[in-house]
C-alpha positions in Angstrom: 11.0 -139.9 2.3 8.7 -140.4 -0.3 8.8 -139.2 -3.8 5.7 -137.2 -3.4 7.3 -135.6 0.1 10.4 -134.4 -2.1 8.4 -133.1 -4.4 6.3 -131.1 -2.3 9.3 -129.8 -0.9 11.1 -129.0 -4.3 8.5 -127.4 -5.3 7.9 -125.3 -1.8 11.6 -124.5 -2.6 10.8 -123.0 -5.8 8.3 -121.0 -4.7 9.9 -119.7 -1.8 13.1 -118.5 -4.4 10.5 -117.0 -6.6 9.1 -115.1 -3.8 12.4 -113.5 -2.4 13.4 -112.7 -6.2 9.9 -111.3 -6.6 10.8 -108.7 -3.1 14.0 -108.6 -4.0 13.1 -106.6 -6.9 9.9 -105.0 -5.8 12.3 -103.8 -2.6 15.0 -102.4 -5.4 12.4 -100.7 -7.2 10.9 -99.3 -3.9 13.9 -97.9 -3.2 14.8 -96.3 -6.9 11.6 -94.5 -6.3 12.0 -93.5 -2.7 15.3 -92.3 -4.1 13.8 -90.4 -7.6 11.3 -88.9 -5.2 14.1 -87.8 -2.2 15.5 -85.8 -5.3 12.3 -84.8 -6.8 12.0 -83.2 -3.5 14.8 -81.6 -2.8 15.1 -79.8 -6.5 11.5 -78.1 -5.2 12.2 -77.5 -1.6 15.4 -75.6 -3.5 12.9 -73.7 -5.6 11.1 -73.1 -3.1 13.9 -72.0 -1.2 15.3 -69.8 -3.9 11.8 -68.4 -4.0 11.9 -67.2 -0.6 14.8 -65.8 -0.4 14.5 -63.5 -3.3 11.2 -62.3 -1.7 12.7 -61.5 1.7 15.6 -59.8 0.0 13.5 -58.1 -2.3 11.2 -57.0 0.6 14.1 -55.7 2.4 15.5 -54.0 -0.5 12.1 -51.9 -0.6 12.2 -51.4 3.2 15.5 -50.4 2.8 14.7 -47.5 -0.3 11.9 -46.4 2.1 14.4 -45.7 5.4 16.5 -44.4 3.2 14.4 -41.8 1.8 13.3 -41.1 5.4 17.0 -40.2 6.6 17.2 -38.0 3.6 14.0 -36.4 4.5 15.5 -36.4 8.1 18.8 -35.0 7.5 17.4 -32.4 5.0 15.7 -31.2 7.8 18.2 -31.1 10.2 20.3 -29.0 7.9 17.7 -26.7 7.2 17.5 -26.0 10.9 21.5 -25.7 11.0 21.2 -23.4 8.5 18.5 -21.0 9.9 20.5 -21.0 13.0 23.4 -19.9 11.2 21.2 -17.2 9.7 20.5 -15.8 12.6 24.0 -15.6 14.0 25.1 -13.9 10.3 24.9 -10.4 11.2 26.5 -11.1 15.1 29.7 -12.6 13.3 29.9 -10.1 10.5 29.8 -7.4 13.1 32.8 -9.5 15.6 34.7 -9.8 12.3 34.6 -6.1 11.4 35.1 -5.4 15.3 38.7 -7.4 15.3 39.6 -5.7 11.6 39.3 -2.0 13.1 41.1 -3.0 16.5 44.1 -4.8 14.8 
């Protein structure tokens, strides 16, 4: 082989090595910022999470104030009715009360 073979060779050597060390480090660097970016994204998707979640359970507390003030409503209601109905059967119990009294 002659001298100027090897040296094309040699020097087809070299290049190649610079070019892997070259992708070697572009493919290292690639994946530092595939990772710095993964976590990048994963801190917001948990903000955005945390977000969320504080407006649902917020919503829900406020849906829950408003059912609860409509039970309230509701079983003031229902007692009112109770009570009216009571009311009206007052005077037949005082009367069966005093009615066992004079019989004993």
């Amino acid at each position: 082989m002659s001298f100027h073979a090897m040296k094309i060779i040699i020097n087809a050597e070299r290049s190649a090595r610079e070019a892997y060390q070259e992708a070697s480090v572009l493919a290292r660097q690639m994946i530092l910022d595939a990772e710095t970016q993964g976590k990048a994204h994963i801190l917001q998707v948990q903000a955005d999470t945390a977000r969320e979640a504080k407006r649902i359970l917020q919503k829900a507390e406020e849906q829950g104030e408003k059912n609860q003030g409509e039970i309230l409503a509701h079983a003031e209601n229902q007692c009112a009715v109770l009570r009216a109905h009571a009311e009206t059967k007052l005077p037949e119990a005082v009367n069966l009360i005093i009615e066992r009294i004079v019989k004993s």
